[in-house]
N, C-alpha and C positions, 0 to 999 in steps of 0.2 A: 205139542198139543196131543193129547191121546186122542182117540179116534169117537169117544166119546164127546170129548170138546169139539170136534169138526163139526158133528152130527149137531152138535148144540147148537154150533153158528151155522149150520146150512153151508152154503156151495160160494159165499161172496167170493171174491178174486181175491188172492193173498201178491202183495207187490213186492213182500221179503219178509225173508225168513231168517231170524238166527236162534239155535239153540247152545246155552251158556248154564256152566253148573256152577252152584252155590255151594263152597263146599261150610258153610254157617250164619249164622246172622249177619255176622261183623260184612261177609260177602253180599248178603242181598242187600244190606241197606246202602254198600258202596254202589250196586247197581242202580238204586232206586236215587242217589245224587245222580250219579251218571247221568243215567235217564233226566233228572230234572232239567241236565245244564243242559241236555240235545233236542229236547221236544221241541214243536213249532209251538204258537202262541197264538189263537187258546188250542189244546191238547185235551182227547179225551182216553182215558186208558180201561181198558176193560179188564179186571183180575179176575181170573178163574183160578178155582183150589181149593180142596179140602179142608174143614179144620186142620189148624195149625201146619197148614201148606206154608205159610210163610207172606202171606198179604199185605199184612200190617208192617210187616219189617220194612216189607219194601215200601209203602208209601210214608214210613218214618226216614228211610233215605232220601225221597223224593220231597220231604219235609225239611230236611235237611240243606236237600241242593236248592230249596227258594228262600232260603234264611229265613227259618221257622223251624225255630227246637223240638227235634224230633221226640224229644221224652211229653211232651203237649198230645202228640197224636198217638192214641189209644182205638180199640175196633169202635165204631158207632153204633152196634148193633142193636143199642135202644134209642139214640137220636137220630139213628138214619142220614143223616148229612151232617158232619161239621166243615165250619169255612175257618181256615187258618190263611189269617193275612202276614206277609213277609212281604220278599224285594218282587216274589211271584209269588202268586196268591195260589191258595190248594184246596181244593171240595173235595173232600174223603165221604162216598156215598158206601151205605151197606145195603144189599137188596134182601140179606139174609132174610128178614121178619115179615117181608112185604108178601103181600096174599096175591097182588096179582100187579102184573105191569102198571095197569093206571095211580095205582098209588106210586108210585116210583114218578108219575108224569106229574102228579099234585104234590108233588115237592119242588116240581118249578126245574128241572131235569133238562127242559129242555133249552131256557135261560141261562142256567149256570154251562152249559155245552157253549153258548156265545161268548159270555164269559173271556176276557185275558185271565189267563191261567191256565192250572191243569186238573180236570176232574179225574179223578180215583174211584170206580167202582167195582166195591169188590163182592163177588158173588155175583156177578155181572152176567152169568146163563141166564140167571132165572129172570132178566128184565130184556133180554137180548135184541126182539125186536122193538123196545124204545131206544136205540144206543144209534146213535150215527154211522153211516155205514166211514165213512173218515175214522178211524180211530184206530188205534193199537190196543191189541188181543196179548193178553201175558197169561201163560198158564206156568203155573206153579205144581210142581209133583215132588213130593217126599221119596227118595232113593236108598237113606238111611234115617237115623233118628237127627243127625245135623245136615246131609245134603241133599238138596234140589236138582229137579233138571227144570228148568226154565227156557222155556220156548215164547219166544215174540215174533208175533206176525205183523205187519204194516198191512193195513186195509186201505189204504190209498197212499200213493206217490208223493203229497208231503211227511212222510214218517220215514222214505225207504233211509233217507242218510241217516235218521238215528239209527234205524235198525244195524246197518252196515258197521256205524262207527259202534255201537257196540259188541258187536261180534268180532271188531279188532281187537276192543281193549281188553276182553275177557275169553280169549280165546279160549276154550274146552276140550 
């Protein structure tokens, strides 16, 4: 996470850390199965990143790994949430358009967080204090025009074994 990203989330307790590069698509969207099959249940994931950071790729992986065809999930930037149901169900939220956290709550935010599943949101600063302090932080950065540096933090102690197991699988 850049230090800009810290600054965004404030000082909560990070329970682990791994940073993993992508060196293309075809790499984040394996991370974003990955991820799918390790989360606890329900899972909430926070995406931080730039246009074309690479957000979407990964919750098309993670669309992926609940058996839900990732060519379906596109950005939501004008629907603000879609729900893709499979064998595990996926809320892809955009906070991109939103003028201020309370719309982000009047989409019912805090419901789909109770939710079996995993919630996806991406552009996730700008809503940051409606997010559960439980959830995984994923910051996305552009290194060249195909690879990422991908940094995940676990904000609570049910997340540290995903984090862990993927920092084995995709060692950097």
């Amino acid at each position: 996470m850049t230090r800009e990203d810290v600054a965004a989330f404030g000082d909560r307790s990070i329970a682990a850390e791994a940073v993993i590069v992508s060196h293309g698509e075809d790499d984040t969207r394996k991370l974003g199965r990955e991820l799918a099959r390790l989360l606890p249940d329900p899972a909430v994931v926070a995406l931080i990143g730039t246009l074309g950071s690479g957000k979407t790729r990964l919750v098309q992986g993670l669309a992926d790994g609940c058996g839900i065809d990732p060519r379906a999930v596109t950005s939501p930037t004008f629907v603000l949430v879609q729900e893709y149901l499979g064998k595990r169900n996926l809320y892809h939220f955009d906070a991109y358009r939103l003028k201020s956290g309370s719309e982000f709550v009047d989409l019912g935010s805090e419901e789909y967080f109770a939710r079996p599943g995993i919630c996806a949101i991406e552009w996730a600063d700008r809503v940051k204090e409606f997010l559960p302090e439980e959830r995984l932080d994923i910051s996305l950065q552009a290194t060249t025009a195909e690879s990422r540096t991908v940094r995940i933090l676990a904000r609570h102690g049910r997340y540290v074994a995903c984090v862990e197991t993927l920092q084995k699988l995709f060692l950097s």
